[in-house]
Phi, psi and omega in degrees: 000160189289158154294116195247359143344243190328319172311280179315350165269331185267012174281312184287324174301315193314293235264324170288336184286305168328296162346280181299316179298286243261339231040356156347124210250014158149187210235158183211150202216214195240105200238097201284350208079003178275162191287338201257322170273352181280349185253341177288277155012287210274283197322329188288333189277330176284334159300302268203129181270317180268101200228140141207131175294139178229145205253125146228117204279164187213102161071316191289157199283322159320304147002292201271000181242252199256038106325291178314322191255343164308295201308292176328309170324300171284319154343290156321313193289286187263039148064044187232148161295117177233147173219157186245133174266110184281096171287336215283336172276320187296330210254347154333267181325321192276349168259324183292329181303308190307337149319098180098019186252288234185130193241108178281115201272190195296335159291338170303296186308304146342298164324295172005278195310331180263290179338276187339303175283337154300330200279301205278346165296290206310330200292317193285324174295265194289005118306352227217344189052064203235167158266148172268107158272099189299157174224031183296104185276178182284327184292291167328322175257014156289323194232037164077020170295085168190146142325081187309159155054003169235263201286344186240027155258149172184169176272343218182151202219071160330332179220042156337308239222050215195092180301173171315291173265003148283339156277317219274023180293327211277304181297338190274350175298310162280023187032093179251141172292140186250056166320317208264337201266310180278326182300174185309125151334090162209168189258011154068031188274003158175166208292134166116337186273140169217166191277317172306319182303340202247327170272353181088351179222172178256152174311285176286020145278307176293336196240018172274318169308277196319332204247009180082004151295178227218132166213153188308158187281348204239002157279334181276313148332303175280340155295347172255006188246302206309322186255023140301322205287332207246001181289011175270330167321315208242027155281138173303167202270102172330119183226130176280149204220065192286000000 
């Protein structure tokens, strides 16, 4: 098991240095109620006094429940300032403007919402003189689960380098409450969705891949084709270079 002593002081340091080098007066991130914004959350708030989280829900009925009252929850435990943005008229308006543009297919849509929550960090962040703190883990970004230019834009990603099941090593280290730790996984991008269900493996099939264990062969075949498919995600933006 990790040290997660030592993760968390050098984790808090890495995010005051960021800080200081950006001149930034605080950070500001996505506090979806998922495991991932909850271990982003508690480190940022401990750099950082001036952290604040934004709860934004988007069309799904989960969002609006107990998301919602989980993100509080951890909010609650450790003192971080939230606040909430209703996206679902936003995201509205934007399939209706999309009429007669474009007939948006069902992955567009699904997107929206985290595009949407990019828009509304960078909008709050750059009134506020604040950094967006990403909450992307290793696992998710082998095999391109996030969202380009959405859930996978930030100035800075504290637990990048974090399998799936190393946060939820790291939240039970910090007794994060566990609202965020037993439920299901999911980024709630419509009712009824978790994330193992929509990638097809379970998080220790992925990340027993990742630390080099043995998994069915026809699971290892799908985690190796999903980050052949997806590599453009985590590629720099194609520039000619005449």
């Amino acid at each position: 098991m990790r040290d997660y002593k030592a993760e968390f002081e050098n984790r808090v340091a890495f995010i005051r240095k960021l800080l200081e080098q950006s001149g930034a007066g605080g950070i500001v991130y996505g506090n979806s109620g998922g495991k991932d914004s909850a271990l982003v959350g508690i480190l940022c708030k401990a750099a950082c006094d001036n952290t604040v989280g934004i709860i934004m829900p988007c069309t799904s009925k989960r969002n609006y429940g107990r998301d919602t009252v989980d993100a509080m929850e951890v909010a609650a435990q450790y003192q971080i300032e939230t606040r909430t943005v209703d996206l679902t008229p936003v995201k509205e308006a934007e399939i209706k403007a999309l009429q007669g543009v474009a007939q948006p297919s069902g992955a567009a849509l699904a997107n929206m919402a985290p595009r949407l929550r990019m828009l509304t960090l960078y909008a709050v962040a750059a009134s506020e003189n604040r950094l967006v703190a990403g909450t992307g883990n290793r696992s998710e970004a082998y095999v391109g689960y996030f969202t380009k230019w959405g859930d996978g834009a930030h100035d800075f990603n504290p637990i990048a380098d974090l399998t799936v099941t190393e946060v939820y090593e790291f939240l039970r280290y910090l007794e994060a409450p566990a609202c965020v730790i037993d439920k299901a996984p999911s980024a709630a991008l419509f009712d009824g969705q978790t994330d193992e269900g929509e990638m097809g493996l379970s998080y220790a099939e992925l990340d027993a891949y990742l630390m080099g264990g043995d998994i069915p062969e026809e699971k290892r075949q799908g985690i190796e084709r999903m980050h052949r498919a997806s590599e453009h995600k985590r590629r720099g933006i194609a520039a000619y270079q005449g």
